[in-house]
C-alpha positions as CSV (number, residue, x, y, z in Angstrom):
1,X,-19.7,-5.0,-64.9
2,X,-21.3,-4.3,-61.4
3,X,-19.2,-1.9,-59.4
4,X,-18.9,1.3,-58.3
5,X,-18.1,4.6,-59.7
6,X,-14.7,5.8,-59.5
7,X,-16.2,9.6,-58.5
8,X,-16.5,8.6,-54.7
9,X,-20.3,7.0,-55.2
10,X,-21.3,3.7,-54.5
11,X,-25.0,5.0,-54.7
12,X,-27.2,2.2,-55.6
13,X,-24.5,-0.5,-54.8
14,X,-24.8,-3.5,-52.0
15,X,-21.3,-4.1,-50.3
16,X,-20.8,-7.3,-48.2
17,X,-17.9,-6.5,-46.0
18,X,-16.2,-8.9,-43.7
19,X,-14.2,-8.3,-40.4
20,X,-15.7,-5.2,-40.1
21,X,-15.3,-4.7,-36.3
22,X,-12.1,-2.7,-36.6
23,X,-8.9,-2.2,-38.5
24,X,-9.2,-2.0,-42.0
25,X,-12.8,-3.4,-42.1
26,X,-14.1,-0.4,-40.1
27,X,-12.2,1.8,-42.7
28,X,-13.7,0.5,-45.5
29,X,-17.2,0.4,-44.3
30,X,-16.9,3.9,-43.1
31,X,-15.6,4.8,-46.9
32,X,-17.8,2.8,-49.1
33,X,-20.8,4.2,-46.8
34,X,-19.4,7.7,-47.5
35,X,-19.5,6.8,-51.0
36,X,-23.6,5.9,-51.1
37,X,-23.1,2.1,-50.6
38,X,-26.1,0.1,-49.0
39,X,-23.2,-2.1,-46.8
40,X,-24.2,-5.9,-45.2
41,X,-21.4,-6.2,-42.3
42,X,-20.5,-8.9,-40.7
43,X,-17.8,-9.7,-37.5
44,X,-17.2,-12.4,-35.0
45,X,-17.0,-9.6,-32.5
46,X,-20.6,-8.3,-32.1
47,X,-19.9,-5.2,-30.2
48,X,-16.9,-3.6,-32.6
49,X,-19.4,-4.7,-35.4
50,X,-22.0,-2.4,-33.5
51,X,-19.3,0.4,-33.1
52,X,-18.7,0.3,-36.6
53,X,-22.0,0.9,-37.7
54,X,-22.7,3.5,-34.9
55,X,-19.7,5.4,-36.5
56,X,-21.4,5.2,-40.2
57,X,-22.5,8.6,-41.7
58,X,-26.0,9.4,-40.8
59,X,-28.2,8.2,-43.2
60,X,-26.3,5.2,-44.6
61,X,-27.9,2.0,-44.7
62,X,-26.4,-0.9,-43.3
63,X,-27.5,-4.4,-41.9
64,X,-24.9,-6.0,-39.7
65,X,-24.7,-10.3,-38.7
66,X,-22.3,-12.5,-36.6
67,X,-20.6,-14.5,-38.8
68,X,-18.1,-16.9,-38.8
69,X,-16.0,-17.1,-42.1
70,X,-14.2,-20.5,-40.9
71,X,-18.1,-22.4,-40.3
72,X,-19.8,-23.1,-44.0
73,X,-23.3,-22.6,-42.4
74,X,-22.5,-19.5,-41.2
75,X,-21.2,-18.2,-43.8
76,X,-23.7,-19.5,-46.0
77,X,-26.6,-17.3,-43.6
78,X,-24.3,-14.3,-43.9
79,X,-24.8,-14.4,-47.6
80,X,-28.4,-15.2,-47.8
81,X,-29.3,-13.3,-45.1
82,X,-27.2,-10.4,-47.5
83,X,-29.9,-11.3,-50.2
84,X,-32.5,-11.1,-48.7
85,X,-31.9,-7.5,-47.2
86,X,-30.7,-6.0,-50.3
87,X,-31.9,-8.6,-53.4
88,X,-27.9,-8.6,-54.4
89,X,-24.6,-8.1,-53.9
90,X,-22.5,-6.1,-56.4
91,X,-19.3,-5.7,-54.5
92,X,-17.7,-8.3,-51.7
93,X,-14.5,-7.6,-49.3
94,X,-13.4,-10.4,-47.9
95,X,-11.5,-8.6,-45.2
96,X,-11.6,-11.0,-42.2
97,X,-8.3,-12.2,-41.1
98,X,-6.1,-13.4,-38.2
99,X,-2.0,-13.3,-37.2
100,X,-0.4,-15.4,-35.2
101,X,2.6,-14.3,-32.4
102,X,6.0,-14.3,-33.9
103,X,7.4,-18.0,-34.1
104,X,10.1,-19.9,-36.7
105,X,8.1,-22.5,-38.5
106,X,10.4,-25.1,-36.3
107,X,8.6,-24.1,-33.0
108,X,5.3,-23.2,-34.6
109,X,2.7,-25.7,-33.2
110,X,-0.4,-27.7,-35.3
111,X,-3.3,-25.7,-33.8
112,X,-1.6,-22.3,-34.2
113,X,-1.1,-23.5,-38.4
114,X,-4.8,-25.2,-38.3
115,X,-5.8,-21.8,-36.8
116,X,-4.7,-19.7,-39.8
117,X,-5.7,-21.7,-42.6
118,X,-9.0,-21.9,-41.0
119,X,-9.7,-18.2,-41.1
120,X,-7.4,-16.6,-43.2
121,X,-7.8,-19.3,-46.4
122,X,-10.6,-21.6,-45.7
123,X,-12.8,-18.2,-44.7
124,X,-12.0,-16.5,-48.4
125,X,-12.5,-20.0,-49.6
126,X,-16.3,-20.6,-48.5
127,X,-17.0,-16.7,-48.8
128,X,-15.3,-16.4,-52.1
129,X,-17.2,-19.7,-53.4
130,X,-20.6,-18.8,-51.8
131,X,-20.3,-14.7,-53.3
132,X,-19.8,-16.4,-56.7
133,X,-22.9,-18.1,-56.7
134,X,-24.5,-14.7,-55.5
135,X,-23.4,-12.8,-58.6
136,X,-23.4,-15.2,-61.3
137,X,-27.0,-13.8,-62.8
138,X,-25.7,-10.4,-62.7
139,X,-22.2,-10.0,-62.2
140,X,-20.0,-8.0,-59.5
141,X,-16.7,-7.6,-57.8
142,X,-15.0,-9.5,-55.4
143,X,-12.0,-8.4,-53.4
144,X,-9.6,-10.7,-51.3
145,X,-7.6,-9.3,-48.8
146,X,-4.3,-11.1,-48.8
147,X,-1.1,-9.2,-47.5
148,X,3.2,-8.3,-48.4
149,X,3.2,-11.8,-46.5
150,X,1.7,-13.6,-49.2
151,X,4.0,-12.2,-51.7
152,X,7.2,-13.1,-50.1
153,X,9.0,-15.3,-47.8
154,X,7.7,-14.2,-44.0
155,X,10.0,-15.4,-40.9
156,X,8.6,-16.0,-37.9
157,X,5.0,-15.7,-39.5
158,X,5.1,-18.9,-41.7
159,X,1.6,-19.9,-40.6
160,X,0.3,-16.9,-41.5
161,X,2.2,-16.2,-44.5
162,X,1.1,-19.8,-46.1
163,X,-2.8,-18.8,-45.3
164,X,-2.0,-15.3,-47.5
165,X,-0.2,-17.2,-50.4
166,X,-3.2,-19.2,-50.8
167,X,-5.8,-16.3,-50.9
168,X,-3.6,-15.1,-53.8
169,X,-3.9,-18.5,-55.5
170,X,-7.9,-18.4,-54.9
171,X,-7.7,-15.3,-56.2
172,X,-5.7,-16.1,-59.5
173,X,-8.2,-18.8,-60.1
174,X,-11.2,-17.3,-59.4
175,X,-10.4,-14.5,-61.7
176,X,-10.1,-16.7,-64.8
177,X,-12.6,-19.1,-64.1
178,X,-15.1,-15.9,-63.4
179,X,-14.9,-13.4,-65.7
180,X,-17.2,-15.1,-68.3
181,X,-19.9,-14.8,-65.7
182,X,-18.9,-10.3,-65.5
183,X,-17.2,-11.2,-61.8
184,X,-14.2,-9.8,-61.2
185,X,-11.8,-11.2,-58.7
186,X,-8.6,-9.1,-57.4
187,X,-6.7,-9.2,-53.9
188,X,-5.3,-6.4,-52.4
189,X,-1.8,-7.2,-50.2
190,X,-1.1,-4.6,-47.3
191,X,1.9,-4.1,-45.3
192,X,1.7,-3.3,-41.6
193,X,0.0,-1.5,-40.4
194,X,-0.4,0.2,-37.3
195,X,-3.8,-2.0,-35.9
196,X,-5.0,-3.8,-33.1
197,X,-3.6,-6.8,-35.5
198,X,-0.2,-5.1,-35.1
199,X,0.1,-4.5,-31.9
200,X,-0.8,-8.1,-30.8
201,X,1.9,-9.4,-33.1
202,X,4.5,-6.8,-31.4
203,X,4.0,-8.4,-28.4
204,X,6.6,-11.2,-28.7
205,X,9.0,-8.9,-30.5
206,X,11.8,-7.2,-28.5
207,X,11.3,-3.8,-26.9
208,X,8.5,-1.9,-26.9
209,X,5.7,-1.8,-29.0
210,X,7.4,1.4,-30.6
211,X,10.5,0.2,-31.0
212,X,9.0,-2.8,-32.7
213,X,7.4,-0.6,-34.9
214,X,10.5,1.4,-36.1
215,X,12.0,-1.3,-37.3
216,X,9.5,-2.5,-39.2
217,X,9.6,0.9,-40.6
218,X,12.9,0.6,-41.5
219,X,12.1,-1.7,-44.4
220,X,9.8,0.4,-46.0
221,X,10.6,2.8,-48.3
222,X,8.0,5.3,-47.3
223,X,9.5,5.3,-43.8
224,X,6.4,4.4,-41.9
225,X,3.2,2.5,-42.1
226,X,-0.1,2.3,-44.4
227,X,-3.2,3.4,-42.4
228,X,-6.5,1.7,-42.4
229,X,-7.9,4.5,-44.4
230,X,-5.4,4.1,-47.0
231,X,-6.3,0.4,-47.3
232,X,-9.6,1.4,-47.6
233,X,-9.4,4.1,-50.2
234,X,-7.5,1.1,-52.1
235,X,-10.3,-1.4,-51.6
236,X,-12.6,1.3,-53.2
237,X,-10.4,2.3,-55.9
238,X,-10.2,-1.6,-56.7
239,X,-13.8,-2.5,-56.5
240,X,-14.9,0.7,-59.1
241,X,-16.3,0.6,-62.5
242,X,-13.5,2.8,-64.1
243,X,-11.5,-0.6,-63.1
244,X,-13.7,-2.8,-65.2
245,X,-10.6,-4.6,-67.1
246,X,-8.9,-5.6,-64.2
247,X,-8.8,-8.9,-63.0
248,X,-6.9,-11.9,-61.2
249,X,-4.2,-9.1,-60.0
250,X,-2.5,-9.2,-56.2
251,X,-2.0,-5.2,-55.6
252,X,1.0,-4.5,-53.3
253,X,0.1,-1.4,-50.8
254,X,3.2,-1.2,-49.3
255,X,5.4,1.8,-49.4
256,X,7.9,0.5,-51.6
257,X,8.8,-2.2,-49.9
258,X,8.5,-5.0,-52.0
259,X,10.2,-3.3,-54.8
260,X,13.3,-3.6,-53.2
């Protein structure tokens, strides 16, 4: 099954990485570069997308596209264009993602909920759907990023939380209508974080952005937050060969949090 090795090398790989302006896609593509990968980026936001690959290790190869996971035709480019730069993809993170301001489902409005199926389900959807057609010949990995909110209940982020249970369900489904074709299909379910995503959600919680922070803490076992790199190390843990048996899984990375 197409992968990569679970030593730290990706050497001979293609990665196709979404959201990869900042957060955890910048993570990831700095790790799976530092593990050989040949990475295809893409971003909405052009100039993080550049400052991503201006951070990657000398060397690495990378190819970086606007693309818009909520637009088919864009997405359908992002791929092809992904094809034609490296003849395949073996490994695909759908990363890119979007919150929403803190809001009880009651005073949540239509375009906020539109919003966040949009990107955070209907993106995986056409990505997921057009990757699959990419690997069938050949095989390959494909990695969902869904989050703690898709797992449980999420007040004051219903929209959001909705978008995350369904990339778990596309996952689930993609994983056992896959794995004849050698694909594997996993998503991998963060807690907070301390992001740019973060710190635009702490805006309409009381106090500061630090005391919004520490409690959020406070429900973790771990006492604080994942970092991106963490995330990252995950997605590349997730994505290697040595995890060739594993399939249709939502993986919690969350300090504890959800086993209590």
């Amino acid at each position: 099954m197409s992968g990569g090795s679970c030593d730290g090398r990706y050497s001979g790989k293609t990665v196709l990485l979404t959201g990869a302006a900042g957060g955890f896609g910048r993570a990831a593509a700095l790790r799976f570069a530092s593990e050989g990968a040949a990475l295809f980026l893409s971003d909405l936001d052009e100039a993080g997308l550049a400052d991503t690959v201006a951070l990657l290790p000398e060397g690495a190869q990378a190819r970086a596209t606007r693309c818009d996971v909520a637009d088919e035709a864009s997405v359908a480019a992002m791929v092809d264009d992904a094809l034609a730069a490296f003849g395949r993809i073996d490994v695909a993170v759908n990363n890119a993602g979007i919150a929403h301001r803190h809001a009880k489902i009651a005073d949540t409005d239509l375009q906020t909920f539109d919003r966040m199926l949009a990107v955070n389900l209907r993106g995986v959807f056409l990505c997921l759907r057009a990757e699959l057609n990419a690997m069938k010949a050949r095989g390959g990995v494909i990695l969902n990023v869904s989050s703690v909110a898709g797992v449980l209940g999420a007040p004051l982020l219903g929209a959001y939380a909705a978008s995350k249970h369904g990339v778990i369900g596309l996952t689930k489904t993609a994983a056992a209508e896959a794995a004849r074709d050698n694909i594997r299909v996993n998503a991998l379910c963060p807690s907070y974080a301390d992001t740019a995503m973060l710190t635009d959600l702490t805006v309409t919680m009381r106090g500061t952005h630090e005391d919004a922070t520490a409690r959020l803490v406070r429900g973790i076992p771990m006492q604080r937050l994942v970092t991106a790199t963490e995330v990252a190390a995950a997605m590349a843990w997730l994505c290697c060969d040595e995890n060739s048996f594993m399939t249709g899984h939502a993986v919690r990375l969350d300090g504890g949090g959800t086993a209590v």
